[in-house]
C-alpha positions as CSV (number, residue, x, y, z in Angstrom):
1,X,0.0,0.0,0.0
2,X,1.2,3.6,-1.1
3,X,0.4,6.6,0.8
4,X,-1.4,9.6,-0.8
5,X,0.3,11.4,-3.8
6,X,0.2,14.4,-1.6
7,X,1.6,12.6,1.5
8,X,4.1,11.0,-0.7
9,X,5.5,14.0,-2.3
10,X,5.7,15.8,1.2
11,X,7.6,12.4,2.5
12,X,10.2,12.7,-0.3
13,X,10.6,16.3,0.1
14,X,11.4,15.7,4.1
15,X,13.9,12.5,3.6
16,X,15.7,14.8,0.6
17,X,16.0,18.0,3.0
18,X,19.1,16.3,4.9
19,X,21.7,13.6,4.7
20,X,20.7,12.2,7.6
21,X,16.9,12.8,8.6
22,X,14.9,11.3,11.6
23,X,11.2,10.5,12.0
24,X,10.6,10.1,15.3
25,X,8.0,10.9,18.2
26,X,8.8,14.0,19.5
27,X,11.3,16.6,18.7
28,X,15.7,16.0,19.3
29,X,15.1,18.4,22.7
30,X,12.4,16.8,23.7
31,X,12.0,12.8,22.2
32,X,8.2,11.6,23.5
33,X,9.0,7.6,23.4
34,X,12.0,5.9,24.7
35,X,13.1,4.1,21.2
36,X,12.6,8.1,19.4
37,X,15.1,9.1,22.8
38,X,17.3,5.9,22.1
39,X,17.9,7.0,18.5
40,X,18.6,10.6,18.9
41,X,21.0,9.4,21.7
42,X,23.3,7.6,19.1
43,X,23.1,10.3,16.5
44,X,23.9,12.6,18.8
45,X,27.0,11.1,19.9
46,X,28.0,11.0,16.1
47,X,27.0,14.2,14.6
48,X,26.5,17.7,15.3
49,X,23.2,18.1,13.2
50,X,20.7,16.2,11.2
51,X,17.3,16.5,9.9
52,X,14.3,15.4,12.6
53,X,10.8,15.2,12.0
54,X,8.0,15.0,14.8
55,X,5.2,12.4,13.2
56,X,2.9,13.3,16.4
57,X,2.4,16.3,14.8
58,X,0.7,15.3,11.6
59,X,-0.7,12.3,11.4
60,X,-1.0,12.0,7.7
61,X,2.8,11.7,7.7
62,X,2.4,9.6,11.0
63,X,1.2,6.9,8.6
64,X,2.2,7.5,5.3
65,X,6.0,7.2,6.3
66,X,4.8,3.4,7.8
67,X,3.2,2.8,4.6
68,X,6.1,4.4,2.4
69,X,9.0,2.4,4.0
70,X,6.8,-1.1,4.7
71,X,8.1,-0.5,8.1
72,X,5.6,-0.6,11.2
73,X,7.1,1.2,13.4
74,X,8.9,4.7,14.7
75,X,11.6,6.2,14.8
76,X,12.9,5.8,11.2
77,X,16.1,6.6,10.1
78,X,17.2,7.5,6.4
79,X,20.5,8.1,5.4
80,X,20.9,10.0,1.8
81,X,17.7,9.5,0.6
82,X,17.7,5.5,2.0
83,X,15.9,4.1,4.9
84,X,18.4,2.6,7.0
85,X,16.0,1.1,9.6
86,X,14.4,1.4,13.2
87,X,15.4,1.7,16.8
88,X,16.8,-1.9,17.2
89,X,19.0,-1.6,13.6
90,X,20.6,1.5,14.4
91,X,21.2,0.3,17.8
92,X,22.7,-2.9,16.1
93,X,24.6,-1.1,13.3
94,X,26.1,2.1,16.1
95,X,27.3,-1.0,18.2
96,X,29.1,-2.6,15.2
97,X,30.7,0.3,14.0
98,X,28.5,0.3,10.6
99,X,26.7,3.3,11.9
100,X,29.8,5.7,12.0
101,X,31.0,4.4,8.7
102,X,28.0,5.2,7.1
103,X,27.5,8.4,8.3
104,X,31.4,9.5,7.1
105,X,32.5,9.5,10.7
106,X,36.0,8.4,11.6
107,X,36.3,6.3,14.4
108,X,39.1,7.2,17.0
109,X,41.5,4.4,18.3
110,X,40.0,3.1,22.1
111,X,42.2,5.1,24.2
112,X,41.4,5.5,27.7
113,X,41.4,9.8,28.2
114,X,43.0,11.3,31.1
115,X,40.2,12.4,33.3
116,X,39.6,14.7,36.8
117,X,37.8,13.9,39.2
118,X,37.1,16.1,42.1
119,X,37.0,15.1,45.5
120,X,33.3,16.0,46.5
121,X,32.3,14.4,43.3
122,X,33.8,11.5,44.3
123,X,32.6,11.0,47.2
124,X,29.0,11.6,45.4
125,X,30.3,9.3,43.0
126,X,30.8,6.3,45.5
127,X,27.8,6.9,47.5
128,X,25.7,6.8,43.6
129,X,27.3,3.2,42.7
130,X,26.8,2.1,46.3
131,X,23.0,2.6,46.2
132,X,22.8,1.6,42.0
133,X,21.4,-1.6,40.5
134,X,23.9,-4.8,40.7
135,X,26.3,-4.7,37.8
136,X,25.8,-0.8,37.2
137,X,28.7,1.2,36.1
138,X,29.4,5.2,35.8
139,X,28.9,6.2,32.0
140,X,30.2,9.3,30.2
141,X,28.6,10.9,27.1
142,X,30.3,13.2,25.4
143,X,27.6,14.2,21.7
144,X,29.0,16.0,18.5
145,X,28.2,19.1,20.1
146,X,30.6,18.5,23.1
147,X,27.8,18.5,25.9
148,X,28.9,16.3,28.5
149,X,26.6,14.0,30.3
150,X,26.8,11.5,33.1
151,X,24.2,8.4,34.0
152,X,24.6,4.7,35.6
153,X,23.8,1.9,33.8
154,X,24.9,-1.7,32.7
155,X,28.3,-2.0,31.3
156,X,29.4,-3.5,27.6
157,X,32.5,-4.8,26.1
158,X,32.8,-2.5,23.4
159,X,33.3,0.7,25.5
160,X,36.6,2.4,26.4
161,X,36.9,2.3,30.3
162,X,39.1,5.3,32.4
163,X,39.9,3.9,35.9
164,X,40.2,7.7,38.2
165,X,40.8,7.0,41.8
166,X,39.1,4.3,42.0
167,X,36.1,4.5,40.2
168,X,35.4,3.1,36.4
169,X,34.3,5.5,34.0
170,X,32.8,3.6,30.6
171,X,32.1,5.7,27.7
172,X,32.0,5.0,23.5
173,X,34.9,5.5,21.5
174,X,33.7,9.1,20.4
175,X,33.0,10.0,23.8
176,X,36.8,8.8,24.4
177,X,38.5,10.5,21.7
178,X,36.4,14.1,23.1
179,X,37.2,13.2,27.1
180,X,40.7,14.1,27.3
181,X,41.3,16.8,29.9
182,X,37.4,16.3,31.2
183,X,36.8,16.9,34.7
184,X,33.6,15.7,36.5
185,X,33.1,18.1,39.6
186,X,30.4,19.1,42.1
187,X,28.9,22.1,41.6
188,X,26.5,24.9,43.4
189,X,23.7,25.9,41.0
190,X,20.4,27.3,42.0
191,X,18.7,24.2,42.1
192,X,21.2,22.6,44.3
193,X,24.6,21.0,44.1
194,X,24.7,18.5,40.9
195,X,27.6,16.8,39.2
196,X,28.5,18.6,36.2
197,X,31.0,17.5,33.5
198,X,33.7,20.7,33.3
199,X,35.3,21.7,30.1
200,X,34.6,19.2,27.0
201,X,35.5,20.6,23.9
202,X,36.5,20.1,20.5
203,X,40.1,18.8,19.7
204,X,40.8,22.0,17.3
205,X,40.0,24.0,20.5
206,X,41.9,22.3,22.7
207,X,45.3,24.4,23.6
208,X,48.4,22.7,21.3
């Protein structure tokens, strides 16, 4: 089953307005499902911009881009023009590598970066794993954009681990290649202390 001429025509003209353009619930800020949010996480972490499109927002294109790709579900992903696949492909191909050489990006070798850690952070740090799920680890995210983000959760084999007083730090290889000179610190901010990751930045920022 086609969708409408319209709907098909306004499909095409989204998918050709990018490389690399999204259909998902939700918007990049603000993803409305957890497989749209699991998507835009990889991406991010790989480029610095690409082309989304919020299908709660027009339900014509809601399910004409189902019935355009004979795929069921969203997010989609299509890369030049070609649909690449849903949440659990991209998942499959950014874990394999496939992803990045598909979208032009260069890999870095898995070094483990020289990180900081401060002490109050630490100790926050400690206190976080303590209380954390069995098997839970400290993960850093460093996106294309170089926003630096911290959560717990299961580790992997494929990530690049930094060992800083104590504590294990497991982050992708991007993430690695970005991390070098990172500090994670405790900070005041009006709502309260929170852990903040200080001073990711590009490498062609970086002093020589």
């Amino acid at each position: 089953m086609s969708p409408h001429p319209a709907t098909r025509e306004r499909i095409e003209s989204l998918i050709a307005s990018n490389d690399v353009v999204l259909f998902m619930k939700g918007t990049r800020e603000a993803p409305q499902c957890g497989f749209s949010a699991a998507v835009v996480q990889i991406l991010d972490s790989l480029l610095p911009e690409y082309g989304t499109f919020d299908v709660l927002s027009d339900g014509s294109v809601r399910e004409g881009i189902k019935e355009y790709s004979a795929w069921p579900t969203i997010p989609q992903l299509y890369l030049r023009g070609e649909f690449l696949g849903g949440c659990d492909i991209v998942r499959e191909l950014h874990a394999s590598g496939e992803l990045a050489k598909k979208l032009g990006v260069e890999l870095q070798d898995a070094r483990p970066p020289e990180l900081r850690i401060g002490d109050a952070a630490l100790a926050v740090l400690r206190d976080a794993l303590a209380e954390a799920e069995p098997g839970a680890v400290l993960h850093l995210g460093i996106d294309a954009r170089f926003q630096g983000q911290l959560s717990l959760g299961p580790a992997s084999e494929d990530l690049v681990v930094a060992r800083v007083k104590g504590i294990e730090v497991h982050m992708d290889r991007l993430t690695a290649s970005r991390a070098d000179g990172v500090g994670i610190e405790l900070v005041d901010t009006p709502r309260g202390r929170t852990l903040r990751v200080e001073r990711p930045q590009s490498p062609d920022r970086r002093p020589a």
